[in-house]
BADRENTI-778253 format. One record per residue (C-alpha): residue number from 0; residue in one letter; x, y, z. Coordinates in steps of 0.02 Angstrom, whole numbers, plus 32768, in hexadecimal, padded with zeros to 4 digits. Each point is the difference from the previous one (the first is absolute). Layout:
num->NUM	residu->A	u->X	v->Y	w->Z
...
This chain:
num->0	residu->X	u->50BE	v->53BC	w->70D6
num->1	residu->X	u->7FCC	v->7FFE	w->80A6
num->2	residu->X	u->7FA0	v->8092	w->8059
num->3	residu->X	u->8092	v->802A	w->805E
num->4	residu->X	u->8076	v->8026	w->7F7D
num->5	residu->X	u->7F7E	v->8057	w->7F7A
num->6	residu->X	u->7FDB	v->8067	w->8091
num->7	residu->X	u->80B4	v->8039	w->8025
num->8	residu->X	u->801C	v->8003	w->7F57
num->9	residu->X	u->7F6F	v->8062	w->7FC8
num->10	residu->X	u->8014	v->8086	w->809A
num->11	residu->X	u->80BB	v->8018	w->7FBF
num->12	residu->X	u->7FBB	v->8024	w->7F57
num->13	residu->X	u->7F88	v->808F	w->8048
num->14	residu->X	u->807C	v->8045	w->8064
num->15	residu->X	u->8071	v->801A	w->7F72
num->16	residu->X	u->7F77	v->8050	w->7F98
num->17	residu->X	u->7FB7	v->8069	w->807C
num->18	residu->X	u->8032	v->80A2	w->7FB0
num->19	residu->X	u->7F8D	v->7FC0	w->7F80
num->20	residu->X	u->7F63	v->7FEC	w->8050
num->21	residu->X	u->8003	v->8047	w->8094
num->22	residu->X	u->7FDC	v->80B6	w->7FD5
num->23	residu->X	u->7F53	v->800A	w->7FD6
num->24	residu->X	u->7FD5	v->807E	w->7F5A
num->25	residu->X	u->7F6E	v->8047	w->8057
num->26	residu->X	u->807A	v->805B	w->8085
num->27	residu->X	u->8099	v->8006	w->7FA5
num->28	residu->X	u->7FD2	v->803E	w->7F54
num->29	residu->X	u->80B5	v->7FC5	w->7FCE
num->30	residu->X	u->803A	v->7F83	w->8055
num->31	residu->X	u->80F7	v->7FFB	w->800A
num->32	residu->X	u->7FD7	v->7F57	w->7F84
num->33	residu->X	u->7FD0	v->8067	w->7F7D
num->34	residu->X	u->80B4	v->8060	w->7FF0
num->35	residu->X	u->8058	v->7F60	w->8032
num->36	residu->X	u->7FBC	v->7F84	w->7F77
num->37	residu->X	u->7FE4	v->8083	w->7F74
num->38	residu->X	u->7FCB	v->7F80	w->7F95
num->39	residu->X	u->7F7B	v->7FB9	w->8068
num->40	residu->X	u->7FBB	v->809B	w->800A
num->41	residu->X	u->8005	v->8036	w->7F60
num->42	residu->X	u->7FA1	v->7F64	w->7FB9
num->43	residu->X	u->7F69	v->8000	w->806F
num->44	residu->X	u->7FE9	v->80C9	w->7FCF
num->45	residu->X	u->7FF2	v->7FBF	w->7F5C
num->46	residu->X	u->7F7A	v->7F83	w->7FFC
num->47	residu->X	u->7F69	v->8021	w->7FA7
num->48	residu->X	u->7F61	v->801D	w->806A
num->49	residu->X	u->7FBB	v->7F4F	w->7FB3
num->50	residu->X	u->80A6	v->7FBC	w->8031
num->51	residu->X	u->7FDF	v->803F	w->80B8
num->52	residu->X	u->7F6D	v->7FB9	w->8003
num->53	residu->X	u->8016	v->7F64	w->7FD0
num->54	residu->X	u->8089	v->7FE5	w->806B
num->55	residu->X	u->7F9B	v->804B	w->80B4
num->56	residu->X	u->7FA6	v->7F79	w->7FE4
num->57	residu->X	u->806C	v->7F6B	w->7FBF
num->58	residu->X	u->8089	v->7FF5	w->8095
num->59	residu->X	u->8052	v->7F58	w->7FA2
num->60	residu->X	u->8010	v->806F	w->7F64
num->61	residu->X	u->8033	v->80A8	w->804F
num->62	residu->X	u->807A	v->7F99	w->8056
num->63	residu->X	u->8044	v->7F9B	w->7F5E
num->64	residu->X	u->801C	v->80B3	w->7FA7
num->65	residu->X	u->805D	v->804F	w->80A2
num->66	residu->X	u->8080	v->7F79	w->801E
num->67	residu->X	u->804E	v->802A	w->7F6D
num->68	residu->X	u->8003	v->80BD	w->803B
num->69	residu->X	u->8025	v->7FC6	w->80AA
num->70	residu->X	u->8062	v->7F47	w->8003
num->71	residu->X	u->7FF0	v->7FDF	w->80BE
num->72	residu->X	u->7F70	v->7FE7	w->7FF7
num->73	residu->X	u->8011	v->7F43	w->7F9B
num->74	residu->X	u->8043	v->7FC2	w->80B2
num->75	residu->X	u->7F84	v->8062	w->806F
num->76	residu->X	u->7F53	v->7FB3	w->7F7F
num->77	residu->X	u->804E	v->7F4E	w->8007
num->78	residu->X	u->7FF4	v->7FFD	w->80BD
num->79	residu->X	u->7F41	v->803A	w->7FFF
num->80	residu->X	u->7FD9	v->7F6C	w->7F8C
num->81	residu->X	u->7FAB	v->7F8A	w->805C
num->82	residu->X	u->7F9A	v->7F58	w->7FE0
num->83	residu->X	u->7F42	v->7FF1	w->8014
num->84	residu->X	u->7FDD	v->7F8A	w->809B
num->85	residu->X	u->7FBB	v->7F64	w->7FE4
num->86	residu->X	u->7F44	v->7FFB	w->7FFB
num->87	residu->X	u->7F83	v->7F80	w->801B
num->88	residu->X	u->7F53	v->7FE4	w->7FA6
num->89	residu->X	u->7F74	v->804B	w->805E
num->90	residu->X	u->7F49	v->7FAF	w->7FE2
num->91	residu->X	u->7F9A	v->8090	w->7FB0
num->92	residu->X	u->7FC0	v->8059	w->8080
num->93	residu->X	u->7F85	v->7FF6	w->807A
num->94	residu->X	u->7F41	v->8048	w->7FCC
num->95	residu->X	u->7FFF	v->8025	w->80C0
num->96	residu->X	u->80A4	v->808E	w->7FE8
num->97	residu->X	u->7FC8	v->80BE	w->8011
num->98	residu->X	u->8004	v->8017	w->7F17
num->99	residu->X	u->7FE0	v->80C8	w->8036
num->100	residu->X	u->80B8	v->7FFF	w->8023
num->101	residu->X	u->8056	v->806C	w->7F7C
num->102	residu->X	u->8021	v->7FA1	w->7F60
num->103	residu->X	u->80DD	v->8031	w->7FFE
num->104	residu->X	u->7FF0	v->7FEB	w->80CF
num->105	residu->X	u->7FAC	v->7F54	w->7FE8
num->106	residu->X	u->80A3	v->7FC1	w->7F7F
num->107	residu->X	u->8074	v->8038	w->8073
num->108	residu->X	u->7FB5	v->7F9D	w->8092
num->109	residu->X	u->7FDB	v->7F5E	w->7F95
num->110	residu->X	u->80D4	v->8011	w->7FE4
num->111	residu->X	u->8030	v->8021	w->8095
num->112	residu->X	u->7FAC	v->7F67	w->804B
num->113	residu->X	u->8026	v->7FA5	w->7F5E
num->114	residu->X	u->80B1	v->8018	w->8032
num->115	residu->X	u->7FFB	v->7FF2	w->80BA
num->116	residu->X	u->8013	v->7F47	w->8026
num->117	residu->X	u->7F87	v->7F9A	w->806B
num->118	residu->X	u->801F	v->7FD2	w->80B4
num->119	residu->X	u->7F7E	v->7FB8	w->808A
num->120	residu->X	u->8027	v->8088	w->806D
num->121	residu->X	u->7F65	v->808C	w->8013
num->122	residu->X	u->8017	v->80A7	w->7F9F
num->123	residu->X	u->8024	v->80B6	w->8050
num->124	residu->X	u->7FD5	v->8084	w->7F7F
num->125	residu->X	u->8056	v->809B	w->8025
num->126	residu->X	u->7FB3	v->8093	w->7FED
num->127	residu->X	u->7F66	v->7FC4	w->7FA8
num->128	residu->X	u->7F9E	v->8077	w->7FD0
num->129	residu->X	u->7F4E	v->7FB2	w->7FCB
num->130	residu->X	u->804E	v->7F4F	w->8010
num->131	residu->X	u->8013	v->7FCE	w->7F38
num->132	residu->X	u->8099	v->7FB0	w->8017
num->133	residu->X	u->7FE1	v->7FA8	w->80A1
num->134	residu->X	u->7F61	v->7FBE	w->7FB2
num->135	residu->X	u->8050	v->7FBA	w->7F75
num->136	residu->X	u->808F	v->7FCA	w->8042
num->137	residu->X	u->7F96	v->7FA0	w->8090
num->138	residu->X	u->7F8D	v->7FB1	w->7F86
num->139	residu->X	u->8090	v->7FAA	w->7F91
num->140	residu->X	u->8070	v->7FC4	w->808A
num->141	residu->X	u->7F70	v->7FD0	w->8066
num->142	residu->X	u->8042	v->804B	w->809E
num->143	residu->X	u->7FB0	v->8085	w->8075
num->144	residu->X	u->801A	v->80AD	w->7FF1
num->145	residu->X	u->803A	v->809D	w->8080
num->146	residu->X	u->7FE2	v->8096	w->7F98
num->147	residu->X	u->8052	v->80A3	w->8067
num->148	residu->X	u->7FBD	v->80B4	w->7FC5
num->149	residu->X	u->8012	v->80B9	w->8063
num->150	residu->X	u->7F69	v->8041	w->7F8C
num->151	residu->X	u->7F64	v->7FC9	w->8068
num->152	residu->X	u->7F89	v->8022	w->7F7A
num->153	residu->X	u->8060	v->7F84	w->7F8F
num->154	residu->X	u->7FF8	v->7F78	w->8077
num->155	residu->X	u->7F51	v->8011	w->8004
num->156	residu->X	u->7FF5	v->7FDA	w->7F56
num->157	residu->X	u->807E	v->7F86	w->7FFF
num->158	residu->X	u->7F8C	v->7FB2	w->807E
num->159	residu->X	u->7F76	v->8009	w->7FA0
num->160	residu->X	u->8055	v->7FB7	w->7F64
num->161	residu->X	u->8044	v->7F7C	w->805C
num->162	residu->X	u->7F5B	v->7FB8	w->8045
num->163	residu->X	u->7FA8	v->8012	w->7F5B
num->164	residu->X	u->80A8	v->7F93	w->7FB5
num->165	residu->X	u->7FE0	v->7F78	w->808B
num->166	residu->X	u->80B2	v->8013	w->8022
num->167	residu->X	u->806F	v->7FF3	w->80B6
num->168	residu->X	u->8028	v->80B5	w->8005
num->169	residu->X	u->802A	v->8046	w->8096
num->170	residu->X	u->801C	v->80C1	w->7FE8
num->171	residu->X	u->8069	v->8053	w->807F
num->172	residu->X	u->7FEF	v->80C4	w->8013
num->173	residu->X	u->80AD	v->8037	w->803E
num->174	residu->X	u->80A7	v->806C	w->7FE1
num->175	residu->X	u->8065	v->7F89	w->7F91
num->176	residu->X	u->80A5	v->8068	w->8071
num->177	residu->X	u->7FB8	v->7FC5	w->8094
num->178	residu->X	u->8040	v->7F8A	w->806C
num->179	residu->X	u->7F74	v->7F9C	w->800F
num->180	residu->X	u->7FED	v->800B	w->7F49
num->181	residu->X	u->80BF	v->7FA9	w->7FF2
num->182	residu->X	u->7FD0	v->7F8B	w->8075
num->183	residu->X	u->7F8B	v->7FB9	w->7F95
num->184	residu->X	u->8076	v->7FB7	w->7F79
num->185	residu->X	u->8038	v->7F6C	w->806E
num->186	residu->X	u->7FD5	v->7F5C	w->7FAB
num->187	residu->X	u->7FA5	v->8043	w->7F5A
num->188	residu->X	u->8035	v->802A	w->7F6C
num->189	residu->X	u->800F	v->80AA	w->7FCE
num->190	residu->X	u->7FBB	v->805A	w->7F72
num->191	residu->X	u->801B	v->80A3	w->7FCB
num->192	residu->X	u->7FE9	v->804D	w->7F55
num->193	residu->X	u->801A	v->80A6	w->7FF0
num->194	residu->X	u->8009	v->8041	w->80B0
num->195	residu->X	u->8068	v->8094	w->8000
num->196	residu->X	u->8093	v->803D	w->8040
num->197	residu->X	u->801D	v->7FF3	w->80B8
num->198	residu->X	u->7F61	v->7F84	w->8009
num->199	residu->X	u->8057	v->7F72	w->7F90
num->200	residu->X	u->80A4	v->8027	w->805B
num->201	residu->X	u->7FC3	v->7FFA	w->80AC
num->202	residu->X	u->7FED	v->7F40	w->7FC9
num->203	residu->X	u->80B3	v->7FE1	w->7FE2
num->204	residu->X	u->804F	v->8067	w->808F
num->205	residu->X	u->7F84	v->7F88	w->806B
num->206	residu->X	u->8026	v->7F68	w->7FA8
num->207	residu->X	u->80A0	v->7FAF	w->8076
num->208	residu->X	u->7F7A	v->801D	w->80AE
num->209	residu->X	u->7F4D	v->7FE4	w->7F8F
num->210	residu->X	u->7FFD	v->7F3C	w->7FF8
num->211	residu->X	u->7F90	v->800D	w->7F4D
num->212	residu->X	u->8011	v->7F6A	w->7F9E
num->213	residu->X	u->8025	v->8047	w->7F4E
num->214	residu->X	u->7FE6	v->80C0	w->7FCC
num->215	residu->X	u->7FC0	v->8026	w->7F3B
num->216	residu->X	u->8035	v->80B1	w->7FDF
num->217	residu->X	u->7FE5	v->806E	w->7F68
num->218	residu->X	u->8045	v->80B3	w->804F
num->219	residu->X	u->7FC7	v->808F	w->7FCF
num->220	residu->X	u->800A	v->80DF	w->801B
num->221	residu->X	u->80B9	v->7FD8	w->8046
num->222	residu->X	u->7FD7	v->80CA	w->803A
num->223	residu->X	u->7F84	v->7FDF	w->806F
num->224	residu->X	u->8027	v->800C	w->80B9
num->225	residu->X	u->80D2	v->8023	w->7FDB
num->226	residu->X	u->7FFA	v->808E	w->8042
num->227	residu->X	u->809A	v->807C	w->7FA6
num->228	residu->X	u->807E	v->7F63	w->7FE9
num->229	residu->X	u->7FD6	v->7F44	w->7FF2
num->230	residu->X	u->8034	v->7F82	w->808C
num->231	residu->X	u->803D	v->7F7D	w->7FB2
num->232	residu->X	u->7FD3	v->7F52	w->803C
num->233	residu->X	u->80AC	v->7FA8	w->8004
num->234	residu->X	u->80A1	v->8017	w->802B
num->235	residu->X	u->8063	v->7FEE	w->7F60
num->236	residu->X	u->7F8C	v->80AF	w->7FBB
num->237	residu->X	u->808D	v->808D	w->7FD5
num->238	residu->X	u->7F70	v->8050	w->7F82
num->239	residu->X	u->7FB2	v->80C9	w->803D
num->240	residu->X	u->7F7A	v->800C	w->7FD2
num->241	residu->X	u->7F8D	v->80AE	w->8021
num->242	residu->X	u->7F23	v->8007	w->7FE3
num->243	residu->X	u->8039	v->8051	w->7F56
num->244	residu->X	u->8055	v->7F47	w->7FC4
num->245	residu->X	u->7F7F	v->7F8D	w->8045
num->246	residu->X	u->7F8A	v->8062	w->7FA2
num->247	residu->X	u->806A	v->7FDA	w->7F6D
num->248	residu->X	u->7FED	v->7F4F	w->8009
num->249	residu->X	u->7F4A	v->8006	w->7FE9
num->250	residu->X	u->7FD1	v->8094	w->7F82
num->251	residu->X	u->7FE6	v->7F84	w->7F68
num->252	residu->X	u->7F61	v->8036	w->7FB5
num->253	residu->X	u->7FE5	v->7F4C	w->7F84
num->254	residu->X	u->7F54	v->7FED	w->8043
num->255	residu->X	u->7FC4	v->80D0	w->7FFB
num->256	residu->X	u->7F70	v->8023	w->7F87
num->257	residu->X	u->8020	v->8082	w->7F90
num->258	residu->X	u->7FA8	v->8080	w->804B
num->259	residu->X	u->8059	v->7FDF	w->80A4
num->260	residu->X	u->80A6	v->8015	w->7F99
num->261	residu->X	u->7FC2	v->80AB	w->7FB5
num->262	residu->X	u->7FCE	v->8036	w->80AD
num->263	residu->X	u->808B	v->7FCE	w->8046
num->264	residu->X	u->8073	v->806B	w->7F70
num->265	residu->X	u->7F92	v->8097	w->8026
num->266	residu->X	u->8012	v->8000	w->80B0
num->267	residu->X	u->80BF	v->7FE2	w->7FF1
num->268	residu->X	u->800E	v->80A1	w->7F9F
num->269	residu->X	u->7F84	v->8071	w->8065
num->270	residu->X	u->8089	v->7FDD	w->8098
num->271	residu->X	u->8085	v->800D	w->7F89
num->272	residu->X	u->7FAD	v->80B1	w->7FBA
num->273	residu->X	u->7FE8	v->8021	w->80C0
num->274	residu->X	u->80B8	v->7FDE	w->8038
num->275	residu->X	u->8037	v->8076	w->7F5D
num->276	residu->X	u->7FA4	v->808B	w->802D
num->277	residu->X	u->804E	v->7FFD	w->80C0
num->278	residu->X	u->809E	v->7FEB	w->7FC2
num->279	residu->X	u->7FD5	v->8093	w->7FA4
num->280	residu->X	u->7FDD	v->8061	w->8089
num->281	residu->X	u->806F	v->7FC5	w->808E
num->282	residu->X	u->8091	v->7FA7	w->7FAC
num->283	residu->X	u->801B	v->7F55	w->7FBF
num->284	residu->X	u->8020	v->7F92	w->8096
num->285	residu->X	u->7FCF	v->7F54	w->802D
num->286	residu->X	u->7F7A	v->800A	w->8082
num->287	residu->X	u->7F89	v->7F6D	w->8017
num->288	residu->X	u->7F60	v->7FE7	w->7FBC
num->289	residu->X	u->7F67	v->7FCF	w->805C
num->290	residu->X	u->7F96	v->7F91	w->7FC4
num->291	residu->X	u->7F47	v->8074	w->7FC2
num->292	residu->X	u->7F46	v->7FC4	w->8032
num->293	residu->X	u->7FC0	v->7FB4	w->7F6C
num->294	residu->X	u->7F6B	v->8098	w->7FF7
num->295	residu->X	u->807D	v->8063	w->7FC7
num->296	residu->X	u->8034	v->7FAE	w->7F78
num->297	residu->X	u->7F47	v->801D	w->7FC1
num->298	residu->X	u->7FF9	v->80BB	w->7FCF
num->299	residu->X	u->807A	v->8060	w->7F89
num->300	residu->X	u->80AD	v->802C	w->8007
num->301	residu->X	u->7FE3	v->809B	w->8059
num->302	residu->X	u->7F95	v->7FD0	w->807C
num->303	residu->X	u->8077	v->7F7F	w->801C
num->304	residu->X	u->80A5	v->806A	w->8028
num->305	residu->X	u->7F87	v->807A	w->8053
num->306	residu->X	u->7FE3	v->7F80	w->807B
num->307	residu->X	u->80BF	v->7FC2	w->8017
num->308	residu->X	u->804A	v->80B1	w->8006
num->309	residu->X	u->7F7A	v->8008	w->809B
num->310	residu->X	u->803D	v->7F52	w->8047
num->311	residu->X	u->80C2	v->8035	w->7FCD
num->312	residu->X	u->8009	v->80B5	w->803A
num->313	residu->X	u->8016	v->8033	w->7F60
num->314	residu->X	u->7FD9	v->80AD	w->7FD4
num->315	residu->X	u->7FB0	v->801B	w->7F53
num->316	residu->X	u->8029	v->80A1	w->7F9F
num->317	residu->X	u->7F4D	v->804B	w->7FCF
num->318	residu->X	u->8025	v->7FCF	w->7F4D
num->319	residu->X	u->8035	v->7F4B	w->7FB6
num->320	residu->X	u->7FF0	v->7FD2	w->7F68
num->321	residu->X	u->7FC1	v->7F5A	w->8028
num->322	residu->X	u->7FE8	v->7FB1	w->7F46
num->323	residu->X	u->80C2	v->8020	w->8000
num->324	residu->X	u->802D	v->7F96	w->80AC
num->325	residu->X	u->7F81	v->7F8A	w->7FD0
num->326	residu->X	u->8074	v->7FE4	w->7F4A
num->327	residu->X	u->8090	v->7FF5	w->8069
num->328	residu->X	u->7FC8	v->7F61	w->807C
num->329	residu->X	u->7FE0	v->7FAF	w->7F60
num->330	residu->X	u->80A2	v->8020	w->7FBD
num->331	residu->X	u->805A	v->7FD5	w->808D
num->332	residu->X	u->7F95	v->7F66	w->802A
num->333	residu->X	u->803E	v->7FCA	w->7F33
num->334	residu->X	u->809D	v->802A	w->8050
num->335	residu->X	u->7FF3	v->7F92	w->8090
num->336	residu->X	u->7FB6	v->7F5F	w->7FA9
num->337	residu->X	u->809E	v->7FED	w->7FA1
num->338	residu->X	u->806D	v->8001	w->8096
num->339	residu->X	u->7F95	v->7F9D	w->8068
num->340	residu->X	u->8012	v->7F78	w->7F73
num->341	residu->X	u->80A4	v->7FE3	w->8042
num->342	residu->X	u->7FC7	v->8009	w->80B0
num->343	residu->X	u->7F6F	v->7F7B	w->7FDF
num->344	residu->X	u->808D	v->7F74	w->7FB6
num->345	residu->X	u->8018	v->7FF1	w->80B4
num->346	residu->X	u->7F69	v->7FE5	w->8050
num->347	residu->X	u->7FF5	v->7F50	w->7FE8
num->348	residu->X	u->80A9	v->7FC7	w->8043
num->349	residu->X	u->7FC6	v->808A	w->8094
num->350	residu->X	u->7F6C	v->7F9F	w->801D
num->351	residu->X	u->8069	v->7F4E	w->7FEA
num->352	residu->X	u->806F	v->8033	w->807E
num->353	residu->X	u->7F79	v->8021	w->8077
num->354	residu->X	u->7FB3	v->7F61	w->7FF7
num->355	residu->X	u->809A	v->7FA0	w->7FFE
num->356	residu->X	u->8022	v->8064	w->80AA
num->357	residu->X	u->7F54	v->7F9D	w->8045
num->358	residu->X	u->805A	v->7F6A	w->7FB2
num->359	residu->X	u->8096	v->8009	w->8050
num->360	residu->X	u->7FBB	v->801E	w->80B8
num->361	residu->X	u->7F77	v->7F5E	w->7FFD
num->362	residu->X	u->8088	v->7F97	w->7FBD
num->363	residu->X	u->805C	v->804D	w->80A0
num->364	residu->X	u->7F6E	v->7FCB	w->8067
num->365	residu->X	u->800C	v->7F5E	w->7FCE
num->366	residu->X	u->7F86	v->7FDF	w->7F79
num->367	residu->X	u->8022	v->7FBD	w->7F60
num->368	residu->X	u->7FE5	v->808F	w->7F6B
num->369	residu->X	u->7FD1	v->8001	w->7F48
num->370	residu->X	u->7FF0	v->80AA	w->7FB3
num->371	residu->X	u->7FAE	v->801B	w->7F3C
num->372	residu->X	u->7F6F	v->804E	w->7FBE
num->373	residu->X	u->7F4E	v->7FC6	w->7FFF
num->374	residu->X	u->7FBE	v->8055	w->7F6D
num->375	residu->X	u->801B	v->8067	w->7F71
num->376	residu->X	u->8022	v->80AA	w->800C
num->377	residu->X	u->7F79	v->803F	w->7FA7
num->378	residu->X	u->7F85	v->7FC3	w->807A
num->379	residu->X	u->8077	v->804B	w->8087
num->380	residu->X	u->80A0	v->805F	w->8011
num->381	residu->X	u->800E	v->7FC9	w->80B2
num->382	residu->X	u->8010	v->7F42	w->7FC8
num->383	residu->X	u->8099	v->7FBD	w->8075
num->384	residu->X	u->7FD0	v->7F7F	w->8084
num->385	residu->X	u->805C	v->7FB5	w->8086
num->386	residu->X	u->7FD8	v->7F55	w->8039
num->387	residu->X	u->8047	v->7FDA	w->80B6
num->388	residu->X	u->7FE5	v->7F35	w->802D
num->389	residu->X	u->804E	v->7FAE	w->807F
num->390	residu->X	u->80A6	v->7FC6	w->7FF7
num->391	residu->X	u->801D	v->7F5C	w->7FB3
């Protein structure tokens, strides 16, 4: 199938299903779905905590055991299956490469320039960081190397790194929006793993003017940058899409630690515990939630809601029993992970959809696009990459 048409195809799909995952649990404690597909509904309330668990963190199995709750989704998981791109063998590396880099950063950037074929033209690394990738990349294909970075203290290091790694590194400090910045692109090929949001995207919306050669583009934090709603990048994009979806697309949690997952659980039910206790007090309404410093988040309960009744206006009676609340956030937050399990079947065709968008708009610039993954999940959720070459 070509991009085109899974795209269309797959954006039909979400529209017709957007009663189902658009209304986030968090803010709608039940969401219409619930009284429309009784069923549904009733079978994720009864999973079994170990049930729950294992599927949060097994999306293929999670999403084998709700299809035959919830049957669209059979078409809407066979347009999100796509083939790994072909790779090429990479000598091992280079005793000159930076081996302080992370050990899951350094797979992903072995993979992504395993899978990003070679051309003669130099490299532009977009937003670089300390240079890994550039570094890498430069050293196997033999070309030189533009690495561009806003952070000035890591392209000090990356300068430093480079010259101990004997390699042609050029590290440019600038705003990767800038136009300057875009202007940059013409002739090289572009490399970009992981830039987020409005940084990978700025790319594409350049890409009929820029002149680059080829782009490599793993996207990432589709959130970043959108503003309220996305702007989609071509025409044939129907698809709304608000901050609270493209968040969506990239909550998988495959790579957290466990103690990041039982942190993360806490803190879910200490806003949840929170929101009760408003409700409690002024009525249960959706009102927004904004996001809480992380120091916070490092106390108890009460000192907690002590400081959001401050931040919300909230006016505390002198008494709360605060054991009680605290019971509550955890109940609801059980609550909530069962109906989000329906929600999360959809964040991979969210997040397919979104790269198919970039897709869609290079092969309207004129470039010549493969789209597939680049590695397994495990090592990253955000595994898509788009290759842009020219046309043929």
């Amino acid at each position: 199938m070509n991009h085109r048409s899974r795209f269309c195809e797959l954006q039909t799909l979400l529209e017709t299903l957007g009663d189902v995952w658009r209304p986030a649990p968090f803010h709608v404690r039940k969401p219409e779905w619930c009284d429309q597909r009784p069923g549904l509904a009733a079978a994720v309330r009864a999973l079994s905590d170990s049930e729950l668990e294992g599927f949060r963190y097994d999306p293929s199995g999670a999403a084998a055991w709700l299809t035959s709750h919830l049957p669209e989704l059979t078409a809407l998981n066979a347009l999100c299956e796509l083939p790994a791109l072909p790779t090429r063998t990479l000598p091992p590396a280079d005793a000159r490469l930076d081996w302080t880099v992370p050990g899951r950063k350094r797979e992903q950037i072995e993979a992504f320039v395993a899978h990003s074929p070679k051309h003669d033209k130099p490299l532009l690394e977009w937003c670089s960081g300390k240079g890994h990738l550039g570094r890498h990349a430069s050293l196997h294909d033999q070309v030189p190397v533009t690495s561009l970075e806003l952070d000035p203290v890591l392209c000090e290091q990356a300068e430093m790194l480079a010259a101990r790694a004997g390699i042609r590194q050029v590290v440019v400090c600038e705003d990767a929006l800038s136009a300057t910045a875009q202007s940059r692109v013409h002739d090289h090929t572009v490399l970009a793993l992981h830039a987020c949001g409005e940084l990978h995207r700025s790319l594409v919306r350049n890409a009929p003017r820029g002149g680059a050669h080829a782009y490599r583009i793993a996207p990432c934090c589709y959130h970043r940058g959108a503003g309220d709603f996305y702007q989609p990048l071509n025409p044939l994009a129907s698809l709304s899409l608000d901050n609270r979806a493209l968040r969506l697309a990239v909550t998988e949690l495959v790579t957290a630690p466990g103690r990041d997952r039982r942190r993360l659980a806490r803190d879910q039910a200490w806003k949840l515990g929170f929101i009760a206790l408003r409700n409690a007090l002024e009525g249960e309404i959706e009102r927004s939630f904004k996001p809480v410093p992380p120091d916070w988040l490092r106390g108890d309960f009460q000192d907690f809601c002590t400081r959001l009744a401050c931040r919300e206006g909230l006016s505390l009676p002198p008494s709360v029993n605060w054991h009680q609340w605290e019971n509550e956030g955890l109940r609801r937050r059980d609550e909530m992970a069962r109906l989000e399990l329906v929600r999360h079947a959809f964040r991979r065709p969210l997040e397919v959809w979104l790269a198919l968008d970039i897709a869609v708009a290079l092969e309207q610039a004129g470039y010549s696009v493969r789209m597939g993954t680049f590695c397994e999940r495990a090592l990253t959720p955000r595994n898509l990459m788009v290759l842009a070459d020219p046309a043929v």
